[in-house]
ROPA-221005 format. One record per residue (C-alpha): x, y, z. Coordinates in nm, 4 decimals, padded with zeros to 6 digits, always signed. Layout:
# ROPA-221005
<pt><x>X</x><y>Y</y><z>Z</z></pt>
...
# end
This chain:
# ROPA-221005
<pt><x>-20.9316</x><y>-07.0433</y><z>-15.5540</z></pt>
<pt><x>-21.0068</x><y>-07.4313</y><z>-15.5288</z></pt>
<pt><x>-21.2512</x><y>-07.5420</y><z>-15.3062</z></pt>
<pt><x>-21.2717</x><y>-07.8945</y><z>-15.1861</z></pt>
<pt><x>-21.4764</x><y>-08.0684</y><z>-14.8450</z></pt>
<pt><x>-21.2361</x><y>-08.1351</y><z>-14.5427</z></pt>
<pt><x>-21.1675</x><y>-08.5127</y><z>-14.5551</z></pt>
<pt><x>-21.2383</x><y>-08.4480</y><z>-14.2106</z></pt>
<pt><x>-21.5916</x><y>-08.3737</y><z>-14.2507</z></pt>
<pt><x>-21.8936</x><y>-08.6599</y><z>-14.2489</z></pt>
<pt><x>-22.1853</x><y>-08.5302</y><z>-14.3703</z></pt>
<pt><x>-22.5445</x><y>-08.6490</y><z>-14.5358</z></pt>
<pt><x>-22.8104</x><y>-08.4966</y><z>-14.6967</z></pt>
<pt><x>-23.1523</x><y>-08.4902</y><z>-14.4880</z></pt>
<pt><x>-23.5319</x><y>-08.3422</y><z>-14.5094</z></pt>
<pt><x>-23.3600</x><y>-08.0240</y><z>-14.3517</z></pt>
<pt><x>-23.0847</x><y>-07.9168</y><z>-14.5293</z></pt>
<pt><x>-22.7554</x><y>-08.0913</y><z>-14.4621</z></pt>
<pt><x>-22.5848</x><y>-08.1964</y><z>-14.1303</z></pt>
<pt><x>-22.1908</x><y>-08.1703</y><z>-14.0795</z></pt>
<pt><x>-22.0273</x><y>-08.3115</y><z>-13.8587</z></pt>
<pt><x>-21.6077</x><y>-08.2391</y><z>-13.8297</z></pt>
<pt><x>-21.4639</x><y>-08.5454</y><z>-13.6868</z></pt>
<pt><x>-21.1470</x><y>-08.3342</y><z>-13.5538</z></pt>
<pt><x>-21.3410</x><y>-08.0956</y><z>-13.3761</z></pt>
<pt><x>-21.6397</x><y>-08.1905</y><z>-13.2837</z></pt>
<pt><x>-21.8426</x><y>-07.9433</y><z>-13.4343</z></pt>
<pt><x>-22.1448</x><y>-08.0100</y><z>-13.5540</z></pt>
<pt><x>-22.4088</x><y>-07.8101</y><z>-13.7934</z></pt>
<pt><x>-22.7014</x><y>-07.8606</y><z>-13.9886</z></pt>
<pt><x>-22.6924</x><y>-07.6075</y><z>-14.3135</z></pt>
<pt><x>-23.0853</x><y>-07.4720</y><z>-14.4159</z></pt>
<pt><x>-23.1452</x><y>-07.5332</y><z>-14.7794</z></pt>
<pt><x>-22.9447</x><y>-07.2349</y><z>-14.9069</z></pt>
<pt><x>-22.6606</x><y>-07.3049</y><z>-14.7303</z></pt>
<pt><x>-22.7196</x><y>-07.6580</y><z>-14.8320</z></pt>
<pt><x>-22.7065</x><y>-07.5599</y><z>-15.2274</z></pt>
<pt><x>-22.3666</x><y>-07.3837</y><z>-15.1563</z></pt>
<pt><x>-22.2365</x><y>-07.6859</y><z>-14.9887</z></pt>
<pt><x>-22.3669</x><y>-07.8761</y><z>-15.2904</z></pt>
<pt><x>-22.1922</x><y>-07.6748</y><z>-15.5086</z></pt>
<pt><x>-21.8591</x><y>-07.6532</y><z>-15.3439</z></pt>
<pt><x>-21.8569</x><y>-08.0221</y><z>-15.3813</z></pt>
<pt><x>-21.9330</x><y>-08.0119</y><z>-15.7481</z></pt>
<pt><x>-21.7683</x><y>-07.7147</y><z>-15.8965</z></pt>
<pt><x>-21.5112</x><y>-07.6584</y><z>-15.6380</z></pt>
<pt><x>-21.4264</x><y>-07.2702</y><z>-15.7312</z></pt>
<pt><x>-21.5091</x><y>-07.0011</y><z>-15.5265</z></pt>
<pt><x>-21.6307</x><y>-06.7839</y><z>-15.7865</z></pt>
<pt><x>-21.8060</x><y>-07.0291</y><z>-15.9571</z></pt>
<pt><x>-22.0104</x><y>-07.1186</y><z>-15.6513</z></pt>
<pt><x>-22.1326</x><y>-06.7270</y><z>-15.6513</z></pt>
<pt><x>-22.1615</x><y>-06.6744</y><z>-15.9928</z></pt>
<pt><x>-22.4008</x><y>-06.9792</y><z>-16.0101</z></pt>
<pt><x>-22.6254</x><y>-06.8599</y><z>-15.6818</z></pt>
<pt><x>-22.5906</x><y>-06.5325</y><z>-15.8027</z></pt>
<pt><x>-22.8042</x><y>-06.6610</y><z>-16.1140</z></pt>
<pt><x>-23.0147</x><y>-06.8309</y><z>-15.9561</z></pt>
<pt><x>-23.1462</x><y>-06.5673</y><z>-15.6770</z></pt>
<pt><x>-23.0531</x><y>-06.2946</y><z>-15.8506</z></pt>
<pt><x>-23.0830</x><y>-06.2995</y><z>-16.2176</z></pt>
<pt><x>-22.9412</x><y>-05.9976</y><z>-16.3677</z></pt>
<pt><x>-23.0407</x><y>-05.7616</y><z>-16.0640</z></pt>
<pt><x>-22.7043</x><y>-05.6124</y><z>-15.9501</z></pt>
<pt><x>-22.7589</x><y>-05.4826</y><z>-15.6248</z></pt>
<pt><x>-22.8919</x><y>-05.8163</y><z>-15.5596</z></pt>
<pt><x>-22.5995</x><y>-05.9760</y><z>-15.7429</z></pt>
<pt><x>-22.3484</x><y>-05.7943</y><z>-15.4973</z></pt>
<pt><x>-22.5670</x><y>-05.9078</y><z>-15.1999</z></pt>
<pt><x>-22.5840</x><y>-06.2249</y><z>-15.2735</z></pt>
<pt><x>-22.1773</x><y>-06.1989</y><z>-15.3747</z></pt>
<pt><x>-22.1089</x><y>-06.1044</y><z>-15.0170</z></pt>
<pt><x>-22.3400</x><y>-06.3005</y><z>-14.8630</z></pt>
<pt><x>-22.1988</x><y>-06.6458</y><z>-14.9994</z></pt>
<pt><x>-21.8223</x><y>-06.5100</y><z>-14.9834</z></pt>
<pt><x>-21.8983</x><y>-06.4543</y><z>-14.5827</z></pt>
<pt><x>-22.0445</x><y>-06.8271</y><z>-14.5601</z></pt>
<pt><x>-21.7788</x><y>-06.9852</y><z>-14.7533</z></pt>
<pt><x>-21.5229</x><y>-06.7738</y><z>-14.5540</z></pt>
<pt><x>-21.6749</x><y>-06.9104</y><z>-14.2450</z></pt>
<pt><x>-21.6865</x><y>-07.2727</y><z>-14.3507</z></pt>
<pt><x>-21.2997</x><y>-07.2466</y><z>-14.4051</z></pt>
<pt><x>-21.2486</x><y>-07.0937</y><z>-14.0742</z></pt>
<pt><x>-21.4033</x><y>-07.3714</y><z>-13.9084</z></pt>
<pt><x>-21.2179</x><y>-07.6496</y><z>-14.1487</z></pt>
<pt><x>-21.4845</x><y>-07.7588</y><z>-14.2900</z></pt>
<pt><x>-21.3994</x><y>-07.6692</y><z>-14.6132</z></pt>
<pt><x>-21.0532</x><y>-07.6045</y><z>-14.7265</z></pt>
<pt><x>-20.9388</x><y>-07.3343</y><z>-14.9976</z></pt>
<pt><x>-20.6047</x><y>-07.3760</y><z>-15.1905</z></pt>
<pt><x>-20.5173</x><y>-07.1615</y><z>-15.4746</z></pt>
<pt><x>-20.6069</x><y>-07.3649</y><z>-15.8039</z></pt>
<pt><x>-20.2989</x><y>-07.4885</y><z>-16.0189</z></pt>
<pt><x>-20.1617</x><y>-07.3554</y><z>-16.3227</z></pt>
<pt><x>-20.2048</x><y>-07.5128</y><z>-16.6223</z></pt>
<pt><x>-19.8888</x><y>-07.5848</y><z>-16.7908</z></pt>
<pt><x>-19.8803</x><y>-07.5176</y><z>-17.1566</z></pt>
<pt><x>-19.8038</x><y>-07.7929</y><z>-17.4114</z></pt>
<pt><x>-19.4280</x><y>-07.7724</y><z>-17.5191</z></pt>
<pt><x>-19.3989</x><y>-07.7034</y><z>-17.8556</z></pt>
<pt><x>-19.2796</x><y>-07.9703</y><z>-18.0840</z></pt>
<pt><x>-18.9837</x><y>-07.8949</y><z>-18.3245</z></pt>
# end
């Protein structure tokens, strides 16, 4: 799954974390430093399990009870993010094979 930032969403780094705001809604949050580095991901990788494989690295090491925690922990926060529109999840695109050249 592809994840991208709602164009709808200003937001800015600060000595907290990182504030949102959702210019549709209204909503407003500020995201603690983990929850900052998953934001921070999202916007760089932009794939789901690419966002938890990397936190799950970086907490977790090779500790798989950890691992899952972590796993369900970030899935639940990115879940929530798309909920609110913050973020928005589309299923990534194929990519088309080369024709073959006779």
């Amino acid at each position: 799954m592809s994840l991208h930032i709602s164009d709808a969403v200003i937001w800015q780094e600060t000595t907290d974390g990182i504030s949102l705001y959702h210019s549709e809604s209204g909503d407003f949050r500020t995201l603690n430093s983990t929850a900052a580095q998953i934001w921070a991901l999202v916007e760089s990788d932009g794939d789901r399990e690419t966002v938890i494989r990397n936190l799950s690295l970086l907490f977790a090491g090779h500790n798989a009870a950890m691992t899952a925690r972590i796993r369900a922990e970030v899935d639940a926060f990115i879940s929530n993010m798309v909920e609110a529109g913050l973020i928005q999840e589309t299923q990534a695109e194929a990519r088309s094979e080369p024709a073959a050249r006779s």
